[in-house]
C-alpha positions as semicolon CSV with decimal commas, in nm:
position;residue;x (nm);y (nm);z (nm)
1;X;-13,741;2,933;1,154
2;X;-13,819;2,607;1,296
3;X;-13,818;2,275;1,146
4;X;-14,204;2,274;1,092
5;X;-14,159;2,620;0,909
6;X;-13,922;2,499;0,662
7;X;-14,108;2,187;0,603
8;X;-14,474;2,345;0,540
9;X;-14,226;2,596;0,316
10;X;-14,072;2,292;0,128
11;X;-14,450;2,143;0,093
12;X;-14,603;2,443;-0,024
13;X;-14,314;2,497;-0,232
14;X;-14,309;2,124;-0,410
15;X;-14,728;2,164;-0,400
16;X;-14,690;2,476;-0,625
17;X;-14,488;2,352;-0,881
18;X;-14,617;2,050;-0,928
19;X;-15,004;2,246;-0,994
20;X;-14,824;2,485;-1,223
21;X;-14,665;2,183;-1,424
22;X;-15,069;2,064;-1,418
23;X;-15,201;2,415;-1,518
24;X;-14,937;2,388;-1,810
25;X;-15,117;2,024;-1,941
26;X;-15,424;2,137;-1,936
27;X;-15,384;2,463;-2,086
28;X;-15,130;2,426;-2,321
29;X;-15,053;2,127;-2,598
30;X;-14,693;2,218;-2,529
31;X;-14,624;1,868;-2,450
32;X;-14,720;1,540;-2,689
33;X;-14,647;1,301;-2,407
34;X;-14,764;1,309;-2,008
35;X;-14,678;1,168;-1,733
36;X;-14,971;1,010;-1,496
37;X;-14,895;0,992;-1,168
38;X;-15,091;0,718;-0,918
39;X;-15,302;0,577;-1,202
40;X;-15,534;0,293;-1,125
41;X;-15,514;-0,067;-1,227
42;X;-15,746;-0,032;-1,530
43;X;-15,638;0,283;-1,610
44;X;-15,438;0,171;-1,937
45;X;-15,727;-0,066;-2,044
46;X;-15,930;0,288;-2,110
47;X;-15,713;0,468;-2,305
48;X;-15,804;0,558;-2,615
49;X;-15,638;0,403;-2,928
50;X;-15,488;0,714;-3,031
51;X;-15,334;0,763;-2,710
52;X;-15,023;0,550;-2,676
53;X;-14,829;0,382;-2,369
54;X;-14,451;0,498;-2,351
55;X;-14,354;0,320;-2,019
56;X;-14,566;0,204;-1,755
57;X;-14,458;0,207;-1,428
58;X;-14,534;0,114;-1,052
59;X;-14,686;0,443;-0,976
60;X;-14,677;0,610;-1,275
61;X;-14,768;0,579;-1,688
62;X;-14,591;0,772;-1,960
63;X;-14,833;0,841;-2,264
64;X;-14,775;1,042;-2,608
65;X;-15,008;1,151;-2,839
66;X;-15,022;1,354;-3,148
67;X;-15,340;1,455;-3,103
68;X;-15,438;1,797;-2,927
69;X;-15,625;1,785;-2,567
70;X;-15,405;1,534;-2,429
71;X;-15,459;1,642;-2,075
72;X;-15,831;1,677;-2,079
73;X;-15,830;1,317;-2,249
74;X;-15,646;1,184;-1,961
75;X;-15,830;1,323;-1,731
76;X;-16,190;1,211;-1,851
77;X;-16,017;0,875;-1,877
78;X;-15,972;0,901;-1,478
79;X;-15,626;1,005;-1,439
80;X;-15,528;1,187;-1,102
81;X;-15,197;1,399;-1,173
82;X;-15,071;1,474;-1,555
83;X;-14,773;1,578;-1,578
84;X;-14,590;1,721;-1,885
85;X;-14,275;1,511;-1,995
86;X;-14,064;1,532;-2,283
87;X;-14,070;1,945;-2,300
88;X;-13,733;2,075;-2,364
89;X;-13,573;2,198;-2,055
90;X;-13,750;1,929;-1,827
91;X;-13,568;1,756;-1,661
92;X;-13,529;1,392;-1,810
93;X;-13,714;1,135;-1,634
94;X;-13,414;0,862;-1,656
C-alpha cells in the first residue's frame, strides 16, 4: 500500500467512528452529557436553561442534561458535531 492508501484508510477509518459516536447521540439517551465540537461564539448564549455548561473550551463545549433528547436539543440550538462523553468505557476526556 502506499502512503495515500493508508492515509484515506486512517481518514475513513477516524470519519466512521466519529459518525457512529454521532448516530449513538442522536439515537440513544445513553449519555446525559455531550461533547460539541467547533461550536460558534454564541453558541452557549442559546442554550437552554435546562441544559448546563460542564467545561467550555477553545474548540469544544461539554454540556449535561437530565433531560431526554439531548442531541436533537443541541443540534436545533446550532451545534455541528455532538459527541457522547461521560459513557462508561469512553475514554476520559482529561
Amino acid at each position: 500500500m502506499t502512503i495515500s492508501a493508508w492515509i484515506g484508510c486512517f481518514l475513513g477509518a477516524i470519519t466512521s467512528v466519529v459518525l457512529l459516536q454521532m448516530g449513538v447521540m442522536v439515537f440513544s439517551d445513553a449519555a446525559t452529557s455531550a461533547m460539541v465540537l467547533l461550536p460558534d461564539a454564541r453558541f452557549i448564549s442559546r442554550l437552554p436553561s435546562e441544559v448546563a455548561v460542564l467545561g467550555p473550551g477553545h474548540n469544544c463545549v461539554t454540556v449535561a442534561s437530565s433531560e431526554s433528547g439531548l442531541a436533537k436539543t443541541l443540534y436545533g440550538v446550532g451545534a455541528l458535531v455532538v459527541l457522547p462523553a461521560g459513557l462508561s468505557r469512553c475514554v476520559p476526556l482529561r
